[in-house]
C-alpha positions as CSV (number, residue, x, y, z in Angstrom):
1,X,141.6,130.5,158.9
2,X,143.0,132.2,155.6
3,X,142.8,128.8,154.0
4,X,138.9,128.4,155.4
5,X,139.1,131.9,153.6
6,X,140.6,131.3,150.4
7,X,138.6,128.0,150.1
8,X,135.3,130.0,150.2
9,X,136.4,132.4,148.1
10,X,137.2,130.0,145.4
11,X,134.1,128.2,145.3
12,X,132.0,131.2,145.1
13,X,134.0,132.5,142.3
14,X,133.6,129.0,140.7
15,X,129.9,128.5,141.3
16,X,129.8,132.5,140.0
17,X,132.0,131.2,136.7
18,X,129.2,128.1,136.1
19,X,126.5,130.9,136.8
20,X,127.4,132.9,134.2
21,X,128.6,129.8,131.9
22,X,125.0,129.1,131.8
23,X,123.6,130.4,128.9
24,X,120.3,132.8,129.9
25,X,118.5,132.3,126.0
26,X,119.0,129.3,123.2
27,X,117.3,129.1,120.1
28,X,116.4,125.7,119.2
29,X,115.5,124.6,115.5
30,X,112.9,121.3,115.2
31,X,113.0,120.8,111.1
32,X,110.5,117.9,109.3
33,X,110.3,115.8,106.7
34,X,107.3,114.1,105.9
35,X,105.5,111.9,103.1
36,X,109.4,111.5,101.8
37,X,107.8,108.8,99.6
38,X,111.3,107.3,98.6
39,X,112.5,110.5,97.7
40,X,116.2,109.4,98.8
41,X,118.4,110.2,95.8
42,X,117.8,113.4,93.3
43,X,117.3,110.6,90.1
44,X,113.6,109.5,89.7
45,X,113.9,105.5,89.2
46,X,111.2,105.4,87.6
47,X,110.8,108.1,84.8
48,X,114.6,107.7,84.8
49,X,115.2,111.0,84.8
50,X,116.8,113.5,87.6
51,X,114.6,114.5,90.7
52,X,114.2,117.6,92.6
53,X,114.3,117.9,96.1
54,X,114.7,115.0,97.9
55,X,117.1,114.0,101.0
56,X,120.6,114.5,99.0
57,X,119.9,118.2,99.1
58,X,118.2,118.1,102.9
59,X,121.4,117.0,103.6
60,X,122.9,119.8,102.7
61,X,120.7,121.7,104.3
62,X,121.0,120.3,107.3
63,X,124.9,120.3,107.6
64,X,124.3,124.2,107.1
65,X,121.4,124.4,109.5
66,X,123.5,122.3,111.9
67,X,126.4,124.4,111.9
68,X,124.7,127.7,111.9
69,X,123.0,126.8,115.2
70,X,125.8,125.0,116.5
71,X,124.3,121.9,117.1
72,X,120.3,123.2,118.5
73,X,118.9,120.9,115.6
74,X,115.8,118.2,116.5
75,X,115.6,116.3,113.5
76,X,112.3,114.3,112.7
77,X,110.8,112.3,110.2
78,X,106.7,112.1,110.4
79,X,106.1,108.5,108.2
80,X,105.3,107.3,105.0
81,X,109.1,107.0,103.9
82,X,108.7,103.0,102.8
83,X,106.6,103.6,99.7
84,X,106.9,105.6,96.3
85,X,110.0,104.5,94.7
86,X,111.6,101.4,93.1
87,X,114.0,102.3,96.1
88,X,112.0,101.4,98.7
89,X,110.1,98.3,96.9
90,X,113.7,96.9,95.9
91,X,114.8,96.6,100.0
92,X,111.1,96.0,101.0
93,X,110.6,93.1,99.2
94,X,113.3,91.9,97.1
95,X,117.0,92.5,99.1
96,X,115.2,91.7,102.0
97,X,118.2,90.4,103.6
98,X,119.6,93.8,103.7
99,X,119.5,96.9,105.7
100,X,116.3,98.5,104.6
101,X,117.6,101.8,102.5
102,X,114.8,103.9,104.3
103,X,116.2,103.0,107.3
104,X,119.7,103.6,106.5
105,X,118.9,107.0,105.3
106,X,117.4,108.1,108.5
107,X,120.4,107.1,110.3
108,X,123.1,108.4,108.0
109,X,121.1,112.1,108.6
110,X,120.9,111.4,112.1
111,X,117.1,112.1,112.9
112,X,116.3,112.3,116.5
113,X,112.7,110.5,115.8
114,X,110.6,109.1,113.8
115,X,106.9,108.4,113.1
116,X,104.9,105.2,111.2
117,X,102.6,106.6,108.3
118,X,99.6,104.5,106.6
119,X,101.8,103.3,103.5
120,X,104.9,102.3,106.0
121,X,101.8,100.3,107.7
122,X,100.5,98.7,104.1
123,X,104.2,97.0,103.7
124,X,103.1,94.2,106.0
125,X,104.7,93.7,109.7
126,X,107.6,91.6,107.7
127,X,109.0,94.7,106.2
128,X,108.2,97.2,109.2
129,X,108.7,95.2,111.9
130,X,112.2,94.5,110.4
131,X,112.2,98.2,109.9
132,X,111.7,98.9,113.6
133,X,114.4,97.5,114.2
134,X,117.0,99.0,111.7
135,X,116.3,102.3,112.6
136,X,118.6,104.3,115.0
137,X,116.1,106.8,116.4
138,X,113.2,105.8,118.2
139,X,110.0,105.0,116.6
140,X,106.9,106.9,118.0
141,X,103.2,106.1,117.6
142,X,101.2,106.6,120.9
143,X,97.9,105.7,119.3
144,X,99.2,102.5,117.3
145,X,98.0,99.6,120.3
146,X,99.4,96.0,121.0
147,X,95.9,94.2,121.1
148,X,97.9,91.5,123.0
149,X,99.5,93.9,125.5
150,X,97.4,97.2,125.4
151,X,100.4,99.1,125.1
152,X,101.8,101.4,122.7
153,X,103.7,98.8,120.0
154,X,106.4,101.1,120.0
155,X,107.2,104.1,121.7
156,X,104.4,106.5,122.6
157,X,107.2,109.7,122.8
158,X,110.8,110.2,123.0
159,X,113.1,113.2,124.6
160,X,115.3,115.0,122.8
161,X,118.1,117.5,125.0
162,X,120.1,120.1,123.4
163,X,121.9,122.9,125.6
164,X,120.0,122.3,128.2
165,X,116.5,122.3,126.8
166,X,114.3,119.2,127.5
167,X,112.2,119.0,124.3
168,X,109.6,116.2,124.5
169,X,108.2,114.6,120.7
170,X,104.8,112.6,120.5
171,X,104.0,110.6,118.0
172,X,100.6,109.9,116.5
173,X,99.7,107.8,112.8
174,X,96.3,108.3,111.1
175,X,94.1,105.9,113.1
176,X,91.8,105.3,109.9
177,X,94.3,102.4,108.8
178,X,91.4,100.0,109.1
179,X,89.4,101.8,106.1
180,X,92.2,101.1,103.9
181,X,94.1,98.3,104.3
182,X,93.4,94.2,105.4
183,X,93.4,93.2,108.9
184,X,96.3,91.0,108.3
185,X,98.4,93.7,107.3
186,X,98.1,95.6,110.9
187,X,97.1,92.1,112.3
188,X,97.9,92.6,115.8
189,X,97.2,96.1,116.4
190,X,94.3,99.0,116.8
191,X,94.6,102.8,116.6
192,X,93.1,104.8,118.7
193,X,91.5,108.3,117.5
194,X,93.7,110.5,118.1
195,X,92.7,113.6,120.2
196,X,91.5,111.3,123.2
197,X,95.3,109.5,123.3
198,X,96.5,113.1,122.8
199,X,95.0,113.7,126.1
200,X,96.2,110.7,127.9
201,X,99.5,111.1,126.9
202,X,101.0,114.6,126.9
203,X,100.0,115.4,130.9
204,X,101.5,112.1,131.2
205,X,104.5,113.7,129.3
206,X,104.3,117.1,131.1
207,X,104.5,115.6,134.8
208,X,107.0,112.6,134.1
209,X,109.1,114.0,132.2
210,X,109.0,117.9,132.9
211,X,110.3,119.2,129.5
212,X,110.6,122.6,128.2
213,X,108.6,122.2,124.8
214,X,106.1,119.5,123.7
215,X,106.1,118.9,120.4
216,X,103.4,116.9,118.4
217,X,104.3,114.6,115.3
218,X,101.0,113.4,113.8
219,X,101.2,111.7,110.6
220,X,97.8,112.7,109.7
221,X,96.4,116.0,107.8
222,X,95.3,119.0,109.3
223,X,91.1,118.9,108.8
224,X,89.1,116.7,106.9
225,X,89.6,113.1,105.4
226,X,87.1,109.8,106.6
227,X,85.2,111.1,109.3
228,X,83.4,108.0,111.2
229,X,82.0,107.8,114.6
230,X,85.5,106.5,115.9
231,X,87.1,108.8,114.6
232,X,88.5,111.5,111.9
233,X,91.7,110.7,109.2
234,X,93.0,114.2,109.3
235,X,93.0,115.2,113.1
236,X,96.1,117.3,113.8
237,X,94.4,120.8,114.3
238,X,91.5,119.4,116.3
239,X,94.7,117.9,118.7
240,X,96.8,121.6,118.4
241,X,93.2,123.1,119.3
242,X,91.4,120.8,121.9
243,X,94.8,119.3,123.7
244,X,96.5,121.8,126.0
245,X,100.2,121.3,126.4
246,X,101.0,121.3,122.9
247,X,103.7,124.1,121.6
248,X,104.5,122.9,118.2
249,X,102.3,120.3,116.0
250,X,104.5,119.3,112.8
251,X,102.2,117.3,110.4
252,X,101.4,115.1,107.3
253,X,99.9,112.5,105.6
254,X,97.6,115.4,103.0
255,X,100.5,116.1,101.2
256,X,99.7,119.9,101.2
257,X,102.0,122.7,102.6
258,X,100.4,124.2,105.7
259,X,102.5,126.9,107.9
260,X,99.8,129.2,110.9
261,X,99.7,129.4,114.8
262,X,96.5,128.7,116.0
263,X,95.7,129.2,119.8
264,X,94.1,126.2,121.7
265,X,91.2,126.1,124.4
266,X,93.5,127.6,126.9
267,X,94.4,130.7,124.5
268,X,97.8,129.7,123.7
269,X,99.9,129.8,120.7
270,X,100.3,126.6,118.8
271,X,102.4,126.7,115.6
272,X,101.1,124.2,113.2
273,X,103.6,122.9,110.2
274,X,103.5,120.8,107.2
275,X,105.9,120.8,104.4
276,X,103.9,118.2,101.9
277,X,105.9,115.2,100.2
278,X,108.7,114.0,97.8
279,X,111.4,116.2,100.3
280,X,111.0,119.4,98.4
281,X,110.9,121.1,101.0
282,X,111.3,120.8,104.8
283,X,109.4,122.7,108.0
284,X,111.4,124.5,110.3
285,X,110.2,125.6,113.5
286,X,112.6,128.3,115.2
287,X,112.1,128.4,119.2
288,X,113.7,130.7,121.6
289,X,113.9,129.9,125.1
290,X,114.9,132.4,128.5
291,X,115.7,131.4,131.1
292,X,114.2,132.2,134.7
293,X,113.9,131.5,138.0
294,X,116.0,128.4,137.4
295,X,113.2,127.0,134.5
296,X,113.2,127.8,130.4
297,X,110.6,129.4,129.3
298,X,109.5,130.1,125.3
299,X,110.2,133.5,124.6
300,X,108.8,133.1,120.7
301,X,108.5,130.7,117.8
302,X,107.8,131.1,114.4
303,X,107.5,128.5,111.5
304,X,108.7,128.6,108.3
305,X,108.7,125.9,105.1
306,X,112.3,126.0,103.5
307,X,112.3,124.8,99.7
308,X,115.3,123.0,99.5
309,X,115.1,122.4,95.7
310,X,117.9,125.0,95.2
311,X,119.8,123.0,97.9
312,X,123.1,121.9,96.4
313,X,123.6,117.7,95.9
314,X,125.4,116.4,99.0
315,X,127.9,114.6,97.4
316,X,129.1,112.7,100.7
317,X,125.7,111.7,100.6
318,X,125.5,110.6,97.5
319,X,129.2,108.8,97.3
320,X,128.1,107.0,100.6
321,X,125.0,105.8,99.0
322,X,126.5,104.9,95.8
323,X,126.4,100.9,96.2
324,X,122.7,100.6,97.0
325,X,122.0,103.3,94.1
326,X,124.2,100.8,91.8
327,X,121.9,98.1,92.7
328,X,118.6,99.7,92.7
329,X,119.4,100.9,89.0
330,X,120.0,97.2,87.7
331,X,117.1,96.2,89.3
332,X,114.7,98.3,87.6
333,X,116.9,99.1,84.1
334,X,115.6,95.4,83.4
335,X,113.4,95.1,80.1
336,X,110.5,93.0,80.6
337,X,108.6,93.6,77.3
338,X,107.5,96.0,74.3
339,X,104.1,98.4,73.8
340,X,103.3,98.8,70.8
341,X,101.5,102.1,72.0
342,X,102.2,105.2,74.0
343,X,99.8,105.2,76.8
344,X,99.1,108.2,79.1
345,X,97.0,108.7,82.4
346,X,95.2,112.2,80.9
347,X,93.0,109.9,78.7
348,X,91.6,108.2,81.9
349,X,89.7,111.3,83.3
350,X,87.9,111.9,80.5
351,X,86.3,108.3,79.0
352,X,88.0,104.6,78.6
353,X,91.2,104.8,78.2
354,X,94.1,102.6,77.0
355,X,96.1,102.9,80.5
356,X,93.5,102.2,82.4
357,X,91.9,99.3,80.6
358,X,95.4,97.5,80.2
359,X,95.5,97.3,83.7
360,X,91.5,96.5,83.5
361,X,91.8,93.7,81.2
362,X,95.1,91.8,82.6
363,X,93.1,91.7,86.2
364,X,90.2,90.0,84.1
365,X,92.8,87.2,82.5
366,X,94.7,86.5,85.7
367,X,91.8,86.7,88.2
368,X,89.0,85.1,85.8
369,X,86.7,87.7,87.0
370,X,83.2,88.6,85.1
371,X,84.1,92.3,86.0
372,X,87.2,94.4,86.8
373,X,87.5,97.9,88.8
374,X,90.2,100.2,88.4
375,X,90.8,103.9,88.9
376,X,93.9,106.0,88.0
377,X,96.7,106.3,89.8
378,X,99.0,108.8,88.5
379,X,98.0,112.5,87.5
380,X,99.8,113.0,84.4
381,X,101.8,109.9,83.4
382,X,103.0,108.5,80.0
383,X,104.6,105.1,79.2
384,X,106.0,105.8,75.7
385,X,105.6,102.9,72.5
386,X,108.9,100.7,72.9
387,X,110.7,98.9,75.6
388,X,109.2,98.7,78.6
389,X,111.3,98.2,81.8
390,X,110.7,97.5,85.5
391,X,111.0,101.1,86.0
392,X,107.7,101.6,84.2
393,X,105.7,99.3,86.4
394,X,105.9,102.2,88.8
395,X,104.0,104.2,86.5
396,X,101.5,101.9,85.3
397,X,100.9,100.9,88.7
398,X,101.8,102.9,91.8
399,X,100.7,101.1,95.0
400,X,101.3,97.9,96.2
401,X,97.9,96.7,96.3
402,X,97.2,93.3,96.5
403,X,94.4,92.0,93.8
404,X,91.2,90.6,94.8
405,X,88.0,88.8,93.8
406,X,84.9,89.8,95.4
407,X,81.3,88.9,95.3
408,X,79.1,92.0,94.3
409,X,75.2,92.0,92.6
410,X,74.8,93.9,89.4
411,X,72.9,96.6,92.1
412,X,76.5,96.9,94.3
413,X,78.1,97.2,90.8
414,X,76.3,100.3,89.5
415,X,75.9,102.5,93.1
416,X,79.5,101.5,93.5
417,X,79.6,103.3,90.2
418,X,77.4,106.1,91.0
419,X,79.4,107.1,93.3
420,X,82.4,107.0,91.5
421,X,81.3,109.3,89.0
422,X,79.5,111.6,91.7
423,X,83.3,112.0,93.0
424,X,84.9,112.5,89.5
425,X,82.0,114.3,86.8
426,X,79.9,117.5,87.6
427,X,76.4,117.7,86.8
428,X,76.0,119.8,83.6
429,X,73.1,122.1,83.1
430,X,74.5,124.0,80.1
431,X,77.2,123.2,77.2
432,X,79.2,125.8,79.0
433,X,79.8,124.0,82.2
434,X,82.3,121.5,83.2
435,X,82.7,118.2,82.3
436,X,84.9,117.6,85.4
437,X,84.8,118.2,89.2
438,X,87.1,120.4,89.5
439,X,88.3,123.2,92.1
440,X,90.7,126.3,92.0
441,X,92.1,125.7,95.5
442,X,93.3,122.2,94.9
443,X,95.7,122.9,92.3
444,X,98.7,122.9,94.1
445,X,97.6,120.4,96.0
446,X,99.3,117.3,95.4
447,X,96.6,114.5,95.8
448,X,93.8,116.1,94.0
449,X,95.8,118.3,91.6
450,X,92.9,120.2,90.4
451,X,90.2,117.9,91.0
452,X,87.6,118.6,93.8
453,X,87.9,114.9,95.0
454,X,91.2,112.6,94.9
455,X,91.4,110.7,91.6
456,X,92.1,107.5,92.6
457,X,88.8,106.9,93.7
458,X,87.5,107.6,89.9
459,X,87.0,103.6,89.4
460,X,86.0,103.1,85.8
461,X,84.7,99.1,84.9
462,X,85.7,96.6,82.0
463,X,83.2,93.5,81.6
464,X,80.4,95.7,81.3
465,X,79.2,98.3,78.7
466,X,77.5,101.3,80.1
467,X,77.2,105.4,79.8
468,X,77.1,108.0,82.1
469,X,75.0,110.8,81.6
470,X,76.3,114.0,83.2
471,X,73.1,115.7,82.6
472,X,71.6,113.4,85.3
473,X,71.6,113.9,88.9
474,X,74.3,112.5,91.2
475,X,73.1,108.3,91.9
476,X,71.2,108.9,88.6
477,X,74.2,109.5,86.2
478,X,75.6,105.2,85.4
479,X,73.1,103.5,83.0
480,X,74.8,100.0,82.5
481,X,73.8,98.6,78.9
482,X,74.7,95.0,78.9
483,X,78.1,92.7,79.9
484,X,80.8,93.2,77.3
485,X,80.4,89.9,75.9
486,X,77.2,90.6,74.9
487,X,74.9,88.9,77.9
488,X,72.3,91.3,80.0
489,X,73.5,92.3,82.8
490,X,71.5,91.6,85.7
491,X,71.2,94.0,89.0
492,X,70.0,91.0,91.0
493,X,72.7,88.5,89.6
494,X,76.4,88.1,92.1
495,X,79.3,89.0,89.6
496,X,83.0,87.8,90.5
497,X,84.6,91.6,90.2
498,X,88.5,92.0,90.5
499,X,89.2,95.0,92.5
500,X,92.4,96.2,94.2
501,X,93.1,95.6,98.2
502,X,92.6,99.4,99.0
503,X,88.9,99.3,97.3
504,X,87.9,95.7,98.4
505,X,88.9,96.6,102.5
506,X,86.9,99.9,101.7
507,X,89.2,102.6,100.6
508,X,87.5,105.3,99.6
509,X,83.8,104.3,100.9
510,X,82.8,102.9,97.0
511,X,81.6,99.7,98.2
512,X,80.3,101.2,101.9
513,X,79.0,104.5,101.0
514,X,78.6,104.0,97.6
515,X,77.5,100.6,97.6
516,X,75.8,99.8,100.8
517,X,77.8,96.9,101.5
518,X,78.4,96.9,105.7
519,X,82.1,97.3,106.7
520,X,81.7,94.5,108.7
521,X,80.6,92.7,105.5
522,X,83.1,93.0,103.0
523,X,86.1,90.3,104.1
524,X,83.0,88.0,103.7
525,X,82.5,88.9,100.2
526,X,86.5,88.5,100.0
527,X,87.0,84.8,97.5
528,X,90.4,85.3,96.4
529,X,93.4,87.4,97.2
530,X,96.7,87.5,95.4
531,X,99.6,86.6,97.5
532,X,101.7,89.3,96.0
533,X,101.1,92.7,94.9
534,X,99.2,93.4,91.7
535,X,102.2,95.2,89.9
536,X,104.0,91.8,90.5
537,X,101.4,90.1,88.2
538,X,100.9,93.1,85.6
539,X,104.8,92.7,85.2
540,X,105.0,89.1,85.0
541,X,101.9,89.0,82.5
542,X,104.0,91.4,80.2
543,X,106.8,89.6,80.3
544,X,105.0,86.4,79.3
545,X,103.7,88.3,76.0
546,X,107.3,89.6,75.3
547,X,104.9,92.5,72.9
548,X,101.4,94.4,74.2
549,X,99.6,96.4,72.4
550,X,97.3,98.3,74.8
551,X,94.3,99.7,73.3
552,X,90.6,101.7,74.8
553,X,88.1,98.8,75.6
554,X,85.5,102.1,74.4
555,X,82.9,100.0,76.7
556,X,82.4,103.4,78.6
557,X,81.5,106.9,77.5
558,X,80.0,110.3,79.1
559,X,76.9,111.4,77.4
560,X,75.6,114.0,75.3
561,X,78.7,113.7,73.2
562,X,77.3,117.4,72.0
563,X,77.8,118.7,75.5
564,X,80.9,116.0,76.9
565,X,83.4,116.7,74.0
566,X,83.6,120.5,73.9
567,X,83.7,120.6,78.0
568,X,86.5,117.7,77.9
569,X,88.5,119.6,75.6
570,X,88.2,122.7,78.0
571,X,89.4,121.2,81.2
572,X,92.1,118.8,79.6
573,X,93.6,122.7,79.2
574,X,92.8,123.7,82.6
575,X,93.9,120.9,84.2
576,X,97.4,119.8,82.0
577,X,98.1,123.1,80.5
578,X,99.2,124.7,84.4
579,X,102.7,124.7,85.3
């Protein structure tokens, strides 16, 4: 009997002990990076110059972050990591035999998930289905569809436990891929919009997996973007708003920092976070959990964006690193050529410009087109007079596009235009006004970077002399004077017109909107397409020259010069002379 006694003594006192061993409140930490962009190493491989942010120093954040919370740390990554730097291009597409570095990043900082974004998609399937694979974490998109199967092609979510806390991430991409990029690039697959796979999936979530906090990872922006009857580009509030479930909604894809709670159609709290791009900073959600009646419960959360710019260098990070950095810098420290002349991107906003009508002229010669397309791709940009090395290909050209031929009438070529300038010139009614589009709230944002509308949709035109008049009315403003070689042009004649991938499968509605051209239509009007990307064949032209000397075409010019030169001189300042 006293043993009966003593053995039910010591199992209450045991199952008392793992009581109270049971901790009654965590805090759990969810931090993001998104748009990374490359941003691996704090030394830009393209101006050749040191970097701010990027992971080396949210490394040492996170070794802080992680001991400080002793291990309550959900790490995620929300896409676009496999484009912006010679980094990624180098293990993309030229050590392709090789770990790809942005893979081997994400597993050397030990993220817990990961999302696709559009420019991870625009690599082609041989770079991210090789990606897929490299990657230690799993790779969410719920809304990125097997046509063969009709199931997710990778994971829709993933579950993440830490003390105790079943935390449950879902992972959505853009789903306006198809306005940007070829079907053979996503050949394979469709995205759904994304509030309707929102609503499929996290009850799913909720009542398979019972977890403590749902947390949405939506590489797409908060409000705004394409908007068609499919769907919208920039989704993730609608989802925080419309989807019930949802506790925390870390975001991308606009490159804008974003930190609120917003309460959803059932009146609770959502906290919606996005800390823009090039890891400068990171979003950290802080969430406390009690525990009752046997379940956790949130007590609070609160976001914040954490700057990590005064972050210290990891220099584990960096030493372990130090092989691939060693290769990446002999890849791109190649000379390929000499300008003759310093060439800078602010010239392009304001009238034909020897950047843009390099790259204008060199897609005339290779592509024999009658007329070339081409809009800037960098803000503020300057490739000085001297040696030119693969590093500054990055600069001249940004994106791997591929280049294109497509069949347009003289008519498609000026409302593709029109439009255009509608996106990049006001219309003036006095001296005093601007020559530009611009807008004070987009100023620290870093796709339109002043601008009311994003830049890279300003397409200016070589083959063709014309003016634009920005006394005129928008769809009244391009008068097109004759070809450059001295021919009429004709609005009913078909023109061969070399345009870039992004713009030929629709990017930025020029040829749809703009246009008139069908969606449907355009692959049709498709008669040549490079099999590599158009930097490769602006390089390789260079280094067949050995010497350029890029110069203004002056085919183009906004009108009255009495009005246009005063106002450009104006909002040059405004827009270059802001730190």
């Amino acid at each position: 009997m006293k043993t009966r006694h003593f053995l039910i003594a010591a199992i209450l006192l045991l199952s008392t002990t793992v009581i109270q061993a049971r901790p009654k409140e965590v805090t759990i930490k969810i931090v993001e990076t998104t748009d990374v962009h490359g941003a691996f190493f704090p030394y830009d491989f393209i101006t050749r110059k040191p970097k701010k942010g990027t992971l080396a120093r949210v490394s040492t954040y996170l070794k802080e972050v992680r001991n400080a919370t002793n291990g309550n740390v959900v790490l995620i990554d929300n896409g676009d990591i496999l484009q912006g730097q010679p980094t990624c291009y180098y293990y993309n597409y030229v050590a392709t035999d090789k770990e790809n570095i942005a893979a081997s990043v994400v597993n050397y900082l030990r993220y817990d998930a990961q999302t696709f974004g559009n420019h991870d998609v625009e690599t082609g399937h041989a770079v991210y289905d090789k990606w897929i694979t490299e990657v230690a974490c799993p790779m969410l998109g719920a809304n990125i569809i097997d046509t063969k199967t009709g199931q997710p092609y990778v994971r829709p979510y993933t579950i993440v436990e830490r003390s105790g806390v079943r935390i449950a991430i879902l992972g959505m991409i853009t789903p306006a891929i198809p306005n940007w990029l070829q079907p053979n690039i996503w050949e394979g697959l469709k995205f759904e919009e994304m509030v309707g796979c929102a609503r499929k999936w996290v009850p799913y979530v909720k009542e398979k997996e019972k977890p403590d906090v749902i947390v949405g990872l939506f590489h797409s922006g908060r409000s705004g973007g394409i908007v068609t009857d499919e769907y919208e580009e920039d989704a993730s509030l609608r989802v925080a708003q419309e989807v019930p479930g949802l506790d925390v909604v870390c975001f991308g894809h606009d490159h804008t920092r974003y930190d609120g709670i917003l309460k959803n159609v059932e009146g609770k709290e959502v906290v919606c976070i996005d800390p823009a791009n090039n890891a400068l900073a990171v979003a950290e959600v802080e969430i406390r959990l009690v525990r009752r009646h046997g379940k956790w419960q949130i007590a609070a959360k609160e976001g914040r964006i954490v700057d990590v710019t005064p972050y210290a260098i990891d220099e584990d990070f960096m030493q372990h690193f130090q092989p691939q950095i060693d290769e990446i810098n002999q890849f791109v420290n190649r000379k390929i050529g000499v300008f003759e002349e310093t060439v800078t991107t602010r010239d392009c906003f304001f009238g034909s410009s020897a950047f843009t009508d390099f790259i204008l002229n060199l897609q005339l010669e290779i592509t024999g087109a009658d007329i070339a397309f081409n809009a800037p791709l960098q803000f503020n940009t300057t490739i000085e007079k001297g040696p030119v090395y693969v590093s500054d290909m990055f600069n001249l050209y940004k994106f791997e596009n591929q280049l294109y031929v497509m069949l347009l009438t003289g008519e498609e070529i000026r409302k593709h235009l029109e439009m255009s300038y509608d996106l990049w010139a006001n219309t003036m009614t006095s001296p005093d006004d601007h020559l530009l589009l611009l807008s004070e709230t987009t100023f620290g944002d870093q796709q339109r970077l002043g601008f009311k509308n994003f830049s890279f949709n300003f397409d200016s035109a070589a083959g063709i002399d014309y003016i634009v008049d920005v006394t005129k009315p928008d769809g009244e403003k391009v008068k097109i004077l004759q070809m450059s070689n001295g021919q009429p042009f004709d609005e009913n004649k078909t023109y061969r017109v070399a345009i870039n991938s992004y713009r030929a499968n629709g990017g930025g509605e020029l040829l749809t909107r703009g246009a008139g051209i069908p969606k449907e239509e355009l692959d049709k009007r498709i008669v040549f397409r490079s099999e590599r990307d158009q930097r490769f064949y602006l390089m390789q032209e260079i280094e067949k020259r050995g010497t350029v000397a890029p110069k203004p075409n002056n085919n183009w010019r906004f009108v009255p010069e009495e009005w246009v030169k005063p106002a450009a001189t104006r909002d040059s300042l405004i827009l270059f002379s802001r730190k």
